[in-house]
C-alpha positions as CSV (number, residue, x, y, z in Angstrom):
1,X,0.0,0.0,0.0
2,X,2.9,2.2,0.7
3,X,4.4,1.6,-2.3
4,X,0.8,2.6,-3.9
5,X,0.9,5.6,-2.5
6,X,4.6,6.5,-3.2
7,X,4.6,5.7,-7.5
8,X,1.4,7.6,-7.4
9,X,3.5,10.3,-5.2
10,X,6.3,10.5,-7.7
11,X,4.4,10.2,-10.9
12,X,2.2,13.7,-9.9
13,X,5.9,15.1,-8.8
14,X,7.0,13.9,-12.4
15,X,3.8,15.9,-14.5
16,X,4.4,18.9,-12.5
17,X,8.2,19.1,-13.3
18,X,7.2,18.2,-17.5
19,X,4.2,21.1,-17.2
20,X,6.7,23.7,-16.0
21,X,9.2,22.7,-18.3
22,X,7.2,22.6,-21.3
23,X,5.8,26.5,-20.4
24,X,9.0,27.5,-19.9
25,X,10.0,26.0,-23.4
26,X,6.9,28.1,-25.1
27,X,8.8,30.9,-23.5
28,X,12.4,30.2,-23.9
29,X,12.4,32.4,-27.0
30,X,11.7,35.5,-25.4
31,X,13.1,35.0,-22.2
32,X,16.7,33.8,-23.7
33,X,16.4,36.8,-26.0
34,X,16.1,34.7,-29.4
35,X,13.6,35.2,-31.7
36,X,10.3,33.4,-31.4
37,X,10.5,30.4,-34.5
38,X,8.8,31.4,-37.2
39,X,5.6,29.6,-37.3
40,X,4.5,30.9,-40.9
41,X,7.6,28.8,-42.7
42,X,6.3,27.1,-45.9
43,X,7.4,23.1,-46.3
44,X,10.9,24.2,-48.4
45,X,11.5,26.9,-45.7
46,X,11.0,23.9,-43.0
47,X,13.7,22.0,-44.9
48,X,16.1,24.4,-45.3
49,X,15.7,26.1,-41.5
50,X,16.9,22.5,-40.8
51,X,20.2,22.7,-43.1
52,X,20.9,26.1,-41.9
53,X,21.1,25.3,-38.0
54,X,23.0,22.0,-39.1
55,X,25.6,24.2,-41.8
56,X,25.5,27.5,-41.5
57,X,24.7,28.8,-38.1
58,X,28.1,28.4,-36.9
59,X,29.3,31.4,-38.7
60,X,26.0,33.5,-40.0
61,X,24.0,33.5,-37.1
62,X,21.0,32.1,-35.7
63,X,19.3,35.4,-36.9
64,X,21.4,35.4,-40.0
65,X,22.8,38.6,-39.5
66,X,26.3,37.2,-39.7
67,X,27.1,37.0,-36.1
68,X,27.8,33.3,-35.5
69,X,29.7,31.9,-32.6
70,X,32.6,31.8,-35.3
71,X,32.2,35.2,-36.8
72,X,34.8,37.0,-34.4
73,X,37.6,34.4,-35.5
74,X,36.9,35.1,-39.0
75,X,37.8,37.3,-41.4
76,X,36.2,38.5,-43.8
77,X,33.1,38.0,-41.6
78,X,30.5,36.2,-42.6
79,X,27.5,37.9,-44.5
80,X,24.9,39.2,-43.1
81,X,21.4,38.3,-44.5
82,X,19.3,40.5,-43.1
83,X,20.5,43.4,-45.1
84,X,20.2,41.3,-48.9
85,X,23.5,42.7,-49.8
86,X,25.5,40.2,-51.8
87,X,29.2,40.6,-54.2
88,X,28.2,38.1,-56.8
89,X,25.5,39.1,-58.6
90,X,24.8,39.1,-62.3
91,X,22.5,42.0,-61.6
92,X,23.0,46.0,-61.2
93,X,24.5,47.3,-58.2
94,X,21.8,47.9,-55.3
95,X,19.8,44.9,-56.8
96,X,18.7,41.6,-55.8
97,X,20.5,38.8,-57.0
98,X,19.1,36.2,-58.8
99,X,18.3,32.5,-57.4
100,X,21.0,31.6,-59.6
101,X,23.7,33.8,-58.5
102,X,23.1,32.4,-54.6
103,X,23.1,29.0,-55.8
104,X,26.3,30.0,-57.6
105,X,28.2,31.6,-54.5
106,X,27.0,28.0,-52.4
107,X,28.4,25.6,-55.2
108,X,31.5,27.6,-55.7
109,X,32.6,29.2,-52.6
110,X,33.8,32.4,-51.8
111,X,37.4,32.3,-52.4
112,X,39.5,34.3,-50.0
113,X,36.8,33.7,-47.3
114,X,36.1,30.9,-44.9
115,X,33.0,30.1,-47.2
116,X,33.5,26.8,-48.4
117,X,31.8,25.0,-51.7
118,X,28.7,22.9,-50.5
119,X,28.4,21.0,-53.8
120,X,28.0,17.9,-51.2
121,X,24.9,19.3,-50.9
122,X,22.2,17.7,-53.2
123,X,20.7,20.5,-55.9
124,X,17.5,20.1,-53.7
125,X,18.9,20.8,-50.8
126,X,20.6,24.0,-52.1
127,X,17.2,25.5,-53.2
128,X,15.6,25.2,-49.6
129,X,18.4,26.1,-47.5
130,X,18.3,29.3,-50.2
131,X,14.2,29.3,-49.6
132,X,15.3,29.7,-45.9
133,X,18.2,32.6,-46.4
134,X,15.2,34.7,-48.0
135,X,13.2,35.0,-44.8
136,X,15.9,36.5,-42.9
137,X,15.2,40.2,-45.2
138,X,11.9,41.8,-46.0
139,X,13.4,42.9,-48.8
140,X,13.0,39.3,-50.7
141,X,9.2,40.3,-49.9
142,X,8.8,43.6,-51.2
143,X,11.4,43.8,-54.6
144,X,12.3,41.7,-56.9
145,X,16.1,40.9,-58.5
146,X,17.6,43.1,-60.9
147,X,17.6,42.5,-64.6
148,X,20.8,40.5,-65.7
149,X,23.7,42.7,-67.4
150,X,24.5,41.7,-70.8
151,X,28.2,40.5,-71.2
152,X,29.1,41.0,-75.2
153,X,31.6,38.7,-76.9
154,X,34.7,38.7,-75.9
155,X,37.1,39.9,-78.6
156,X,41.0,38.6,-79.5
157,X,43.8,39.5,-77.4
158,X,46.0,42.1,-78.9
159,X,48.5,44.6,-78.0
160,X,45.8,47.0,-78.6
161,X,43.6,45.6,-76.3
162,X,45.7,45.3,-73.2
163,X,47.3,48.6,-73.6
164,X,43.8,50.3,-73.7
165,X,43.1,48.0,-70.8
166,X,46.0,49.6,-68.8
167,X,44.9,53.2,-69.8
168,X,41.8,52.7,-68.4
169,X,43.8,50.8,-65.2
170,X,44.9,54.2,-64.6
171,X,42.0,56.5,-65.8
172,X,39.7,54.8,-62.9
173,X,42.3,54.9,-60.0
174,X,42.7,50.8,-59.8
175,X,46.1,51.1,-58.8
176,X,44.9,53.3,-55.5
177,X,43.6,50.1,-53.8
178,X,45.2,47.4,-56.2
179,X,48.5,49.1,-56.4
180,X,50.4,49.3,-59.7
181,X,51.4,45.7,-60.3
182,X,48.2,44.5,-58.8
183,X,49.0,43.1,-55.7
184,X,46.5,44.7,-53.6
185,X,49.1,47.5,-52.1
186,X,47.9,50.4,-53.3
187,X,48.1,54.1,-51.1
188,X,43.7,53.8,-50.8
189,X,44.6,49.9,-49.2
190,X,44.9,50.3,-45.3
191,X,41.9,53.0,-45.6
192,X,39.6,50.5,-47.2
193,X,36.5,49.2,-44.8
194,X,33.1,47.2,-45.6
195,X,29.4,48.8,-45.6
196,X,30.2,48.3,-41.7
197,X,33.8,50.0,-41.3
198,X,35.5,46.8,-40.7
199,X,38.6,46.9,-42.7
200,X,38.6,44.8,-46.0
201,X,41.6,44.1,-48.3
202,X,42.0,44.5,-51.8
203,X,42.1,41.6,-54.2
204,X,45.7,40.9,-54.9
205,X,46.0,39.9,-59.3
206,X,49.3,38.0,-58.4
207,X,48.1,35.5,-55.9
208,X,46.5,33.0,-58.2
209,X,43.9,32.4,-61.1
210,X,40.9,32.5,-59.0
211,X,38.3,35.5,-58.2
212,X,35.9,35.4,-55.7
213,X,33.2,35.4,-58.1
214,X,34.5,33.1,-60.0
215,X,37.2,31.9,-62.8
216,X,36.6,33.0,-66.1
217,X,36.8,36.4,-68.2
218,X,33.0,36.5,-68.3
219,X,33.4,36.5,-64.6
220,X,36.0,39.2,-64.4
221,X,34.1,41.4,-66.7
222,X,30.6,40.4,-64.6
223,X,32.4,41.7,-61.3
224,X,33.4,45.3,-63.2
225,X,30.1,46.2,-63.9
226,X,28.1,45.2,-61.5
227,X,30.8,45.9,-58.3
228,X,30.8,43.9,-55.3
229,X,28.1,45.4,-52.7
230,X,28.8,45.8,-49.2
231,X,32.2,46.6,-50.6
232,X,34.5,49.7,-51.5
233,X,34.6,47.9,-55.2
234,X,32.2,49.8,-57.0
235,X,30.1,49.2,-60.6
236,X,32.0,51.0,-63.4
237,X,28.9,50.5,-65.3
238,X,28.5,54.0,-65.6
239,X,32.2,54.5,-66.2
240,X,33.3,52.2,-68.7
241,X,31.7,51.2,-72.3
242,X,30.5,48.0,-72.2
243,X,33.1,46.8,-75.0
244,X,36.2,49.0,-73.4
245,X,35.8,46.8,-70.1
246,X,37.1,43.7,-71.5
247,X,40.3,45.8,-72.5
248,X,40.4,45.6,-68.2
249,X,39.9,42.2,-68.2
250,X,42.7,40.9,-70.7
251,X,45.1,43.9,-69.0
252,X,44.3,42.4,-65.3
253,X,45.0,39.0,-67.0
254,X,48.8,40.0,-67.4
255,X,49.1,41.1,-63.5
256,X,48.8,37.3,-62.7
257,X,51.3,34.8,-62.1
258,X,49.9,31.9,-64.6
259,X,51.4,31.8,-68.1
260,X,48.9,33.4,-70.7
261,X,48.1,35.0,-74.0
262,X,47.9,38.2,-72.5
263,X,51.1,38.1,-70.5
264,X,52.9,36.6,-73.4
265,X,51.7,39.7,-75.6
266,X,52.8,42.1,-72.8
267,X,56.2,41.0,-72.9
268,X,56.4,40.7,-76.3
269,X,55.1,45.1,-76.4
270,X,57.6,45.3,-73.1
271,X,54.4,46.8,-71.5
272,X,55.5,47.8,-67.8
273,X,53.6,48.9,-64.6
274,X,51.9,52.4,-65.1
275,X,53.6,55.3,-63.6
276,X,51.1,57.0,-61.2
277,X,52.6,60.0,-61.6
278,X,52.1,60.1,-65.8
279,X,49.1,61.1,-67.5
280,X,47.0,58.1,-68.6
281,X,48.1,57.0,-71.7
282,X,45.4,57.6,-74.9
283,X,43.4,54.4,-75.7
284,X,45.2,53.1,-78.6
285,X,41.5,52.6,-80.5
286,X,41.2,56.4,-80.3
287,X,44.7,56.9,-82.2
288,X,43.4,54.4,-85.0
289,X,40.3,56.5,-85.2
290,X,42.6,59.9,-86.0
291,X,44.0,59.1,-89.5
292,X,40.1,58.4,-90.5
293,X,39.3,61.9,-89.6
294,X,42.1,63.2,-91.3
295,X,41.4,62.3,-94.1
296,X,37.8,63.0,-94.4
297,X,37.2,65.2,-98.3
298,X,38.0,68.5,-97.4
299,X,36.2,71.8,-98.8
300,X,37.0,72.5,-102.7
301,X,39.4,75.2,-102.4
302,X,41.7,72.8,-99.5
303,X,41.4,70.2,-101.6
304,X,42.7,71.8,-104.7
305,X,46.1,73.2,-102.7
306,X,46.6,69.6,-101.4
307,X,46.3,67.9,-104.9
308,X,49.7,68.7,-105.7
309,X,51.3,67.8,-102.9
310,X,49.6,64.1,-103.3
311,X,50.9,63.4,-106.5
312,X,54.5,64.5,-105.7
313,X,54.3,61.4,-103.7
């Protein structure tokens, strides 16, 4: 009978301890200062909340603002969500990215950066841990992503090409945060900070073959005109004709250590570092466009005192 009494005793103890602790869990959010769970997440959000807490937390945050548990060890830090502000885009400066661009920046990785590739990461599972990234900003709610830039063809390398593509090196002040060889030592370099004055570092052209955005020319050239928010890199969209900025490309090509077309072509020209100092060098297109002009059919009477001197030839 006493043993009755004592297992019924124990087992009313026992409900009252779960009761409490299952109020105090409903409260936990609040009271720990973390934000009540979202209770409006659709089935791919669900899914992706679940990869993010597994993957990501560490570093962005459990509010995705960037301020992980790792975060102070790291630099760069991580991104922050909440603010929709992301380097790799395809679209305009100030824009949204595209689902594609994110997808991009999780396959690839962010070189330079603690952000590894997650390619182990089925193609499903990238498109709801994305889902999830979205509800950290209202801004996924109330715009939508930029219209795509259009990259042109990329022309031949010549000698022409890459020394228009160090005028313009010069012309836009590169060499103030890259330096003049392109090794991220420029004057503007210990200033530079992030859309949150924490300092940042230029890229440095000699370290390797990789960008942060990517590999190729197209992403080179993507990275000029669209700029790399929440950084001092800025669009040259307005800056640069869409045709001149792969002269930049193929003359940032021949600041890196691999073995190319357009470092052979330098050499062969002897094209050295650009002189700060010195006025920018003319494109050479806009010297092949003089002799044209020149020799546009002057007025009657001029053309009747050059005659002679034309056939003398």
């Amino acid at each position: 009978m006493q043993t009755s009494h004592r297992t019924i005793f124990l087992s009313t103890i026992l409900a009252m301890v779960l009761a409490s602790g299952v109020a105090a869990g409903q409260n936990s959010g609040v009271a720990s200062g973390y934000p009540v769970p979202k209770d409006d997440l659709t089935s791919q959000e669900q899914k992706g909340k679940g990869l993010y807490k597994r993957y990501c937390i560490g570093c962005h945050g459990l509010k995705g603002d960037g301020n992980g548990e790792n975060a102070p060890y790291i630099d760069p830090k991580p991104r922050d969500f909440t603010l929709a502000q992301f380097k790799c885009r395809s679209t305009p400066t100030g824009t949204l990215p595209l689902d594609s661009d994110l997808i991009s920046s999780m396959e690839r990785g962010l070189r330079g950066s603690n952000m590894p590739s997650w390619l182990p990461l089925s193609g499903e599972n990238r498109q709801d841990l994305l889902a999830y990234i979205r509800t950290f900003s209202p801004r996924w709610k109330t715009e939508k992503p930029g219209t795509p830039i259009t990259i042109p063809p990329e022309p031949e390398v010549t000698a022409e090409h890459l020394k228009a593509g160090q005028a313009l090196f010069q012309k836009l002040e590169c060499w103030k945060c890259h330096g003049t060889e392109g090794r991220g030592d420029g004057p503007s370099a210990p200033t530079l900070t992030d859309s949150k004055d924490r300092p940042i570092v230029p890229y440095d052209f000699t370290e390797g073959h990789k960008f942060k955005c990517g590999v190729t020319d197209q992403d080179l050239y993507r990275i000029f005109m669209t700029g790399l928010d929440g950084t001092p890199m800025p669009s040259f969209a307005d800056n640069v004709k869409p045709d001149e900025a792969w002269d930049l490309v193929f003359y940032l090509r021949t600041l890196q250590p691999m073995h190319t077309k357009e470092k052979a072509i330098a050499k062969q020209i002897g094209l050295k570092p650009i002189n700060p100092e010195a006025a920018p060098a003319a494109a050479p297109q806009q010297q092949e466009q003089q002799p044209p002009q020149q020799q546009q059919p002057p007025p009657q009477q001029q053309q009747q005192q050059q005659q002679p001197p034309r056939h003398a030839r």
